[in-house]
Each structure stands twice: as C-alpha cells, then as structure tokens.
BATI-854340 format. One record per atom (N, C-alpha, C): residue in one letter; x, y, z; residue number from 1; chain. Coordinates in pm, whole numbers, always signed. Layout:
BATI-854340
NODE   mitor       xx       yy       zz   koldo   vomi
NODE       a        X        Y        Z     NUM      A
...
END
This chain:
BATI-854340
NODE   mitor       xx       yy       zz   koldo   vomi
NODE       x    +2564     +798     -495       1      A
NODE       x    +2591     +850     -625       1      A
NODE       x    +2591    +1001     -613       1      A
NODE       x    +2740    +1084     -671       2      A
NODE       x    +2685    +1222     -652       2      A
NODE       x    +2744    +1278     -771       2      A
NODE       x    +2669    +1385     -817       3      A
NODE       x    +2639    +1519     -954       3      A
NODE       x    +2704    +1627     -892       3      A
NODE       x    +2786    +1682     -957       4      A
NODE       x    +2821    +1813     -956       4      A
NODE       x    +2719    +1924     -988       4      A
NODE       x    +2786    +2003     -900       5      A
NODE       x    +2658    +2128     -954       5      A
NODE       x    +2528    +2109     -968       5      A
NODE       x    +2448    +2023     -896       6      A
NODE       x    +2335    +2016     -867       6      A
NODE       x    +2292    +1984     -737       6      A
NODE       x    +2171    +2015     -714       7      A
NODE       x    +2134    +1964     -575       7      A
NODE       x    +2056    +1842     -543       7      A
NODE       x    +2115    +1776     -478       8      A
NODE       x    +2033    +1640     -433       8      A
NODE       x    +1883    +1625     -478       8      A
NODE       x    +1872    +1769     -383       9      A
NODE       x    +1671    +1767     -352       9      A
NODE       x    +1613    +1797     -509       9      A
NODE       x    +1681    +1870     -602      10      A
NODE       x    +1639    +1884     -685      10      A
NODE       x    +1645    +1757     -821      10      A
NODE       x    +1697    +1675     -778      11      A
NODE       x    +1731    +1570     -812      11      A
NODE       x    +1605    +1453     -796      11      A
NODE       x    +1627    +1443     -701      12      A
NODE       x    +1486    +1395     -592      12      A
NODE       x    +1371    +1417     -677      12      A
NODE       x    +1343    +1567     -663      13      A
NODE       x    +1184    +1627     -732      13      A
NODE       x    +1206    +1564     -886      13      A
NODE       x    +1251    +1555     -965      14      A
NODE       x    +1279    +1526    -1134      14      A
NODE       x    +1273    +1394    -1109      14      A
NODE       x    +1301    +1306    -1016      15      A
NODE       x    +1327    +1159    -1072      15      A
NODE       x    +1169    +1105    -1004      15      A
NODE       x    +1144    +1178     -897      16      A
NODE       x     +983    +1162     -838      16      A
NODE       x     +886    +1201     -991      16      A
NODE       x     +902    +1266    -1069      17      A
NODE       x     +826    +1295    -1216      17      A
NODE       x     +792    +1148    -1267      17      A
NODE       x     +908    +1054    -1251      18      A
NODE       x     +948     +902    -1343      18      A
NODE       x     +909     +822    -1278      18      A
NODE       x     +828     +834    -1116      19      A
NODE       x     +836     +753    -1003      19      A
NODE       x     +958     +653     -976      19      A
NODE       x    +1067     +753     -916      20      A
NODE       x    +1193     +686     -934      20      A
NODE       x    +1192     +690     -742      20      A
NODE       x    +1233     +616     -692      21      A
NODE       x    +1249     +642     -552      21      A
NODE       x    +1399     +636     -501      21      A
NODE       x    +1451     +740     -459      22      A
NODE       x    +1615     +756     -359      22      A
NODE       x    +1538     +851     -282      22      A
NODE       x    +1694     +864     -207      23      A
NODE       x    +1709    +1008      -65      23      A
NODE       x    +1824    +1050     -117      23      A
NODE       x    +1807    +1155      -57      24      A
NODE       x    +1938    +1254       -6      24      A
NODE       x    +1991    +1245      +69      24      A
NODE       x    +2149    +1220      +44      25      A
NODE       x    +2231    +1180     +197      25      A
NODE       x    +2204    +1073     +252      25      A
NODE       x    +2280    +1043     +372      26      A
NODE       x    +2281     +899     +431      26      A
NODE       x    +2172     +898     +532      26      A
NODE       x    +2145     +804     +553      27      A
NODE       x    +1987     +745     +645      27      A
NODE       x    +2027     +793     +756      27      A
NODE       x    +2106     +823     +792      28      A
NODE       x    +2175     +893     +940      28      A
NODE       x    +2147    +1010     +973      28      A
NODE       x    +2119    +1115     +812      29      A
NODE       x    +2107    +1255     +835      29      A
NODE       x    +1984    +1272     +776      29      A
NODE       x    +1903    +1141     +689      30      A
NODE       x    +1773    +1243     +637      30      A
NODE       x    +1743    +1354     +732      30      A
NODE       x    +1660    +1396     +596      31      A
NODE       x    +1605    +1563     +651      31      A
NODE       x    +1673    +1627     +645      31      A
NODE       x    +1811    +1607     +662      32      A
NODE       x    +1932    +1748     +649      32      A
NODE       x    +1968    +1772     +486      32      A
NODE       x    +1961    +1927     +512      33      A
NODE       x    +2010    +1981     +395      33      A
NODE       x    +2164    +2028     +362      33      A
NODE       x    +2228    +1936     +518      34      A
NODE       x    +2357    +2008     +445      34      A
NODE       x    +2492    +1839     +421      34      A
NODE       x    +2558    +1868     +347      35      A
NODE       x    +2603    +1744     +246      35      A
NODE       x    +2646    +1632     +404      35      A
NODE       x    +2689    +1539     +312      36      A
NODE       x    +2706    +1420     +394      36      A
NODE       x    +2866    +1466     +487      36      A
NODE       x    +2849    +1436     +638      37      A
NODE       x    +2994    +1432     +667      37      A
NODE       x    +3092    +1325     +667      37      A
NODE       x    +3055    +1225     +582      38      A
NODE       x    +3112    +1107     +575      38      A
NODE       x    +3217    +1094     +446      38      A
NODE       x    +3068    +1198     +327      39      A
NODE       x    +3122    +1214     +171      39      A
NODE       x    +3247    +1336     +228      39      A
NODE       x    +3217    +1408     +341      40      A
NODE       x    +3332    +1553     +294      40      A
NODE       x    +3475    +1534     +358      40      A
NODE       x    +3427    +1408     +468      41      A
NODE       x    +3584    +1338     +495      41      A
NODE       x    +3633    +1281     +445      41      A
NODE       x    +3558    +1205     +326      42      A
NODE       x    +3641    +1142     +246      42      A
NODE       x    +3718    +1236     +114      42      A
NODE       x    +3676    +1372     +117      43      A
NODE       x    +3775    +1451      +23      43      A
NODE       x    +3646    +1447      -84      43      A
NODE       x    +3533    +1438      -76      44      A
NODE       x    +3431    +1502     -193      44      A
NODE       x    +3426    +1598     -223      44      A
NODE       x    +3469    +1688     -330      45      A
NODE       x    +3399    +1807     -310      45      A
NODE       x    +3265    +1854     -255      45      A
NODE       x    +3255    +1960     -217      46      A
NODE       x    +3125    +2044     -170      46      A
NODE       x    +3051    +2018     -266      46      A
NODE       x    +3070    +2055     -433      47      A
NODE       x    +3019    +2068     -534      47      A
NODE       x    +2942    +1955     -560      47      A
NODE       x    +2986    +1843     -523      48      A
NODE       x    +2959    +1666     -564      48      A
NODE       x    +2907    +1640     -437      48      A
NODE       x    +2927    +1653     -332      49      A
NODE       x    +2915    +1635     -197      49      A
NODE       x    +2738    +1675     -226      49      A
NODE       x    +2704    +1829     -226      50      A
NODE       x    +2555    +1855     -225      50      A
NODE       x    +2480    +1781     -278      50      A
NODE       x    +2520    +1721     -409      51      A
NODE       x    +2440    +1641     -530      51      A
NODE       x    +2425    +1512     -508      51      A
NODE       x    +2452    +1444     -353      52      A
NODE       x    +2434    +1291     -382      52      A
NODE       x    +2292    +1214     -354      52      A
NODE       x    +2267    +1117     -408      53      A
NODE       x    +2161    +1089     -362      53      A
NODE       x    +2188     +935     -313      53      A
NODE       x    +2121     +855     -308      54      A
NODE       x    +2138     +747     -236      54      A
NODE       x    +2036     +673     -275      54      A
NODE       x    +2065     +532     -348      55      A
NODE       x    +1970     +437     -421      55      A
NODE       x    +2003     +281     -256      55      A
NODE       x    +1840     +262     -252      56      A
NODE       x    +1841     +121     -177      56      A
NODE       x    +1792       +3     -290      56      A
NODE       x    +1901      -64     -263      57      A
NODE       x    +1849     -168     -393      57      A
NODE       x    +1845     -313     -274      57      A
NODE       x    +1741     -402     -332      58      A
NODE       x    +1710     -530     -294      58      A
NODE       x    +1694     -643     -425      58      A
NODE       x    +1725     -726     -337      59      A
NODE       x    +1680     -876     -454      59      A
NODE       x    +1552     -850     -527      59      A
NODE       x    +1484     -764     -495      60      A
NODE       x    +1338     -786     -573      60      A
NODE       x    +1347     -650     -673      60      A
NODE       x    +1446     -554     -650      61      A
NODE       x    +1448     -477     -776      61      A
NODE       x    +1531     -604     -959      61      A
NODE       x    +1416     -544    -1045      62      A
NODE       x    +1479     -592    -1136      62      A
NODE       x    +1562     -519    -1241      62      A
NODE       x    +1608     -571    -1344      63      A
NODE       x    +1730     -537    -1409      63      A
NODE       x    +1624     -446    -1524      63      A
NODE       x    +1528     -433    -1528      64      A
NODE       x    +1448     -323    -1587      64      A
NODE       x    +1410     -179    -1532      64      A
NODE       x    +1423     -228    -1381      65      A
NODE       x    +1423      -98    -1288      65      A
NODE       x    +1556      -25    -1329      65      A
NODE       x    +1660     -107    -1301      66      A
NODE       x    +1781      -92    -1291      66      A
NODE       x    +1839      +35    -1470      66      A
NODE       x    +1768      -31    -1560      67      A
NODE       x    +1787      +27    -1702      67      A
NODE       x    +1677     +149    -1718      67      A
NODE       x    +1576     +126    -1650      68      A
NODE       x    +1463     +274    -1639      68      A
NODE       x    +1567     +363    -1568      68      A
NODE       x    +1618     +333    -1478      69      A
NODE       x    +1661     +458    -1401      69      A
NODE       x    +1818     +527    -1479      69      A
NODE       x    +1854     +427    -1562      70      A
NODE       x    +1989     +481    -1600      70      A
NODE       x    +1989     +520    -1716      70      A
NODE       x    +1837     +518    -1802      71      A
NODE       x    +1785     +594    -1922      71      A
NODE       x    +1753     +718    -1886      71      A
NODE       x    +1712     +693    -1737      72      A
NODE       x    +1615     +875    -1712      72      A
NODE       x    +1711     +954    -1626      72      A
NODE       x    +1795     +921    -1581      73      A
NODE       x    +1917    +1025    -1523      73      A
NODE       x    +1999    +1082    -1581      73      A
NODE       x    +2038    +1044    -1717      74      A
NODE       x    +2121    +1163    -1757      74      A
NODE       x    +2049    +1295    -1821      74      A
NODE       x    +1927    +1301    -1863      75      A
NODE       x    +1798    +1367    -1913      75      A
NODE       x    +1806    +1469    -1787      75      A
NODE       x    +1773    +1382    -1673      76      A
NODE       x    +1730    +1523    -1561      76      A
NODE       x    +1901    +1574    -1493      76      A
NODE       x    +1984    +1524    -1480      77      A
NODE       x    +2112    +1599    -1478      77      A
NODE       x    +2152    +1686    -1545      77      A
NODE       x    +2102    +1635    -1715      78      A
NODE       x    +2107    +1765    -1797      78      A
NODE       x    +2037    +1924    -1769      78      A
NODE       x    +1910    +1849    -1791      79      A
NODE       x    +1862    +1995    -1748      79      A
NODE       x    +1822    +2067    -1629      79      A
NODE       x    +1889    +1989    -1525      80      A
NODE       x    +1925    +2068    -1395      80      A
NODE       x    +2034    +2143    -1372      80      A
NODE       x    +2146    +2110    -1462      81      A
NODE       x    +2253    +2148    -1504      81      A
NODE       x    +2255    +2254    -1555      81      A
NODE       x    +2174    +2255    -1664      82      A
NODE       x    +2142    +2415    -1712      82      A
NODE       x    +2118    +2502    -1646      82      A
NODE       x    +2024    +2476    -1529      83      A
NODE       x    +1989    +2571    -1436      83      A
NODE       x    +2088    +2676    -1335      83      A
NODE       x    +2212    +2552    -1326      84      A
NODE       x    +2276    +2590    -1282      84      A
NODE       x    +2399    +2720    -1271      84      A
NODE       x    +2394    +2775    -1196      85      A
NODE       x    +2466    +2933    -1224      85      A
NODE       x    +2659    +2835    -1214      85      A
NODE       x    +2654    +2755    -1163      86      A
NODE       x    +2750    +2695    -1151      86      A
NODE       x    +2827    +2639    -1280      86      A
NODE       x    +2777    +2563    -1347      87      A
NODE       x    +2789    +2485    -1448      87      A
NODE       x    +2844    +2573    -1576      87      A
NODE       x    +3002    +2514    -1606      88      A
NODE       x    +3026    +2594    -1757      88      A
NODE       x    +3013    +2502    -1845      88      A
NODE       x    +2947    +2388    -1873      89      A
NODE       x    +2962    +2309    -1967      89      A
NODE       x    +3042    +2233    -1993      89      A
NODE       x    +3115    +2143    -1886      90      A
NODE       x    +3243    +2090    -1858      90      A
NODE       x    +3224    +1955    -1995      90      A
END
C-alpha cells in the first residue's frame, strides 16, 4: 500500500500509537530507507514509492482488525500530510 507525500517510517510511528503492525518496503530490503526497487520498476512514483508500507495478513486476522485499521489510516495520512512541505492539498 503506498501514500504520497509521506514517509513510510513515519507512517509506521502513527499506526504503532493504535498498535497497528506493518513494515516498510519489501521483506527483502527491511531496514532500508530507500523506496522499493521493485515499486520504482514498476513506474511508482518516488513520491508514492517512499510512502509504502506493507500489511502481512493471515487466516487468523479478523474482519475487525481489518475495519480498525481502515478507520485509523485515513486520520494519520491526514495529518502527516499536513506536515508535509510537499503536499498542496490535492
């Protein structure tokens, strides 16, 4: 999943507030801070490219996890967004 104009990691820190658990980037590169080379061959922008994060889902997540997390992400996109020197309010 990737956000424009925001950064992954900062993404990360806001959804860790909700005890939300993803990564940044693909399991190939944790730890790296620089975007996926998989997302930038496929024609991602840089912009969207920085911002992705990466959800592992299993049979034992339920469809309440599933609705917690898609209540509390547009909240912290927002106001990471703001932060952003990037962002005109698209």
């Amino acid at each position: 999943m990737s956000f424009e104009y925001v950064e992954g990691e900062a993404i990360l820190l806001h959804m860790n507030e909700h005890n939300i658990c993803a990564s940044s980037g693909s399991a190939c590169t944790s730890g790296s801070l620089e975007p996926s080379h998989v997302l930038r061959a496929m024609g991602v922008p840089f912009t969207a490219a920085h911002g992705s994060i990466r959800f592992s889902l299993s049979t034992y997540n339920t469809e309440e996890e599933i609705d917690f997390v898609l209540d509390k992400m547009p909240g912290i996109i927002e106001s990471l967004r703001k932060m952003s020197p990037f962002w005109e309010g698209e």
